[in-house]
NUKOL-324555 format. One record per residue: x, y, z of N, C-alpha, C in turn; residue in one letter; residue number from 0; chain. Coordinates in steps of 0.2 Angstrom, whole numbers. Layout:
N
> X,Y,Z,X,Y,Z,X,Y,Z,A,NUM,A
...
END
This chain:
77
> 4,-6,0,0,0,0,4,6,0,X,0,A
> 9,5,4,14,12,4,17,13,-2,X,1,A
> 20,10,-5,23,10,-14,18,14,-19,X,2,A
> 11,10,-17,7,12,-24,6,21,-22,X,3,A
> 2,21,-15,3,30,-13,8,35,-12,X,4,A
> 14,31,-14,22,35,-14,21,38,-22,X,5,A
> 17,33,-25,18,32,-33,14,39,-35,X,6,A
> 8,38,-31,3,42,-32,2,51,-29,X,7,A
> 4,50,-23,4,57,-18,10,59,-15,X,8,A
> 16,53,-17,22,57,-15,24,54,-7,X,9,A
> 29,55,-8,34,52,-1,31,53,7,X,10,A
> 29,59,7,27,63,13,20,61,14,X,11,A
> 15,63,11,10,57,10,7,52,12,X,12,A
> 12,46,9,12,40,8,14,37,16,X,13,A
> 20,42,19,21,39,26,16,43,32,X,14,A
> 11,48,31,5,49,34,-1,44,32,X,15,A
> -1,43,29,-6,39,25,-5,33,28,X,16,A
> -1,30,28,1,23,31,3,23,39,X,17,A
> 4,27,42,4,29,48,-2,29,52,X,18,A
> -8,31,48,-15,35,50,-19,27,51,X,19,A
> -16,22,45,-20,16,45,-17,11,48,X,20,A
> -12,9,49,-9,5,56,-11,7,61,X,21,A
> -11,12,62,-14,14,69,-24,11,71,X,22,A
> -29,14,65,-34,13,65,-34,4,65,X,23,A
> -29,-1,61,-29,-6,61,-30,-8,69,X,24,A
> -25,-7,71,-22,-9,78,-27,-9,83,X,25,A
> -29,-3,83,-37,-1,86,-43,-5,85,X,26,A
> -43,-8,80,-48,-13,77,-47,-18,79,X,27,A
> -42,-21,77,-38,-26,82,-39,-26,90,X,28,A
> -38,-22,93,-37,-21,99,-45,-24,101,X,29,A
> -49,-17,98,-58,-21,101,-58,-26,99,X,30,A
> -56,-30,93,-60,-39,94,-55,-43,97,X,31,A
> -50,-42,99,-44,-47,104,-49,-46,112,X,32,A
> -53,-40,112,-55,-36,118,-60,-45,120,X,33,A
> -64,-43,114,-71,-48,113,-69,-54,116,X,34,A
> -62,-57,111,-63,-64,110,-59,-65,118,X,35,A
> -54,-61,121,-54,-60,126,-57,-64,130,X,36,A
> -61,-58,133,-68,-63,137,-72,-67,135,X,37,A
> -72,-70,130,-75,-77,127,-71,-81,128,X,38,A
> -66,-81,126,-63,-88,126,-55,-88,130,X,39,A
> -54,-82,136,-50,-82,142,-42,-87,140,X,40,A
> -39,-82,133,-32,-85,130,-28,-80,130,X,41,A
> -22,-80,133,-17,-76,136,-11,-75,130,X,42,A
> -13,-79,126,-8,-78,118,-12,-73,115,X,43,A
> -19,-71,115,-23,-63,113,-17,-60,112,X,44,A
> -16,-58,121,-14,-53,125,-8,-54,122,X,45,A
> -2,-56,121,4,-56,120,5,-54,114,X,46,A
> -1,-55,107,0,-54,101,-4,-47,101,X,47,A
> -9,-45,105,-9,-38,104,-3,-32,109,X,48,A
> -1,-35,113,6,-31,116,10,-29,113,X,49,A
> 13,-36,106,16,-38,101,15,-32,96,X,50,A
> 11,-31,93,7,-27,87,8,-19,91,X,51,A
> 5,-17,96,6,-11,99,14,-10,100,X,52,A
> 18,-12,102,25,-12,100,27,-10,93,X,53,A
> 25,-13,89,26,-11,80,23,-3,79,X,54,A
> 16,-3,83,13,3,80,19,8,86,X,55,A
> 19,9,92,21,14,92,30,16,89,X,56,A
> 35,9,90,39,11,85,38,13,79,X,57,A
> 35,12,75,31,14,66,30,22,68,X,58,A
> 28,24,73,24,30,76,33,36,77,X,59,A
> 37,33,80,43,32,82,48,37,75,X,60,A
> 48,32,70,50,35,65,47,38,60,X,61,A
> 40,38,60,36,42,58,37,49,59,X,62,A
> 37,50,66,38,58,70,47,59,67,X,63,A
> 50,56,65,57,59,65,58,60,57,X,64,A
> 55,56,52,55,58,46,52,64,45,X,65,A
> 46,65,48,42,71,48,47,77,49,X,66,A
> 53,77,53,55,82,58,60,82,50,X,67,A
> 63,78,50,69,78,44,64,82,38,X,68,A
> 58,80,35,57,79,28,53,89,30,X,69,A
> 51,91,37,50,100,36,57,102,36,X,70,A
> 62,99,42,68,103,40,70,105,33,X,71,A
> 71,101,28,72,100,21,67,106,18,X,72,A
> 60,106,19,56,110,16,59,117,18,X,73,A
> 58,118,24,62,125,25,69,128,25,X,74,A
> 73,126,22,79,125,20,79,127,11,X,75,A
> 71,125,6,71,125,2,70,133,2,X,76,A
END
């Protein structure tokens, strides 16, 4: 998904655009782990959504420092 919207709206773009949907992914994830949770009381859920949140805040991580890199550059232009 990121290549085709780099293709289409560009670099800067492409890394908010994929940012914005990891995140809503994860959240989505997160309510039906929530569900299955209490239905069926398995602790590997939990490990695999701690796992996933771990990714997105890293993702989030270098998201904030590209951003920081890619205005320094625009202001500079």
């Amino acid at each position: 998904m990121h290549e085709i919207v780099h293709i289409q709206k560009g670099k800067h773009e492409a890394y908010r655009i994929t940012n914005k949907v990891s995140k809503i992914t994860v959240i989505i994830l997160t309510i039906i782990t929530s569900i299955v949770i209490l239905r069926i009381h398995n602790i590997a859920f939990i490990i695999i959504l701690m796992y996933l949140w771990f990714l997105v805040i890293k993702n989030e991580k270098q998201y904030t420092m590209k951003k920081k890199i890619y205005e320094a550059c625009m202001i500079d232009l």
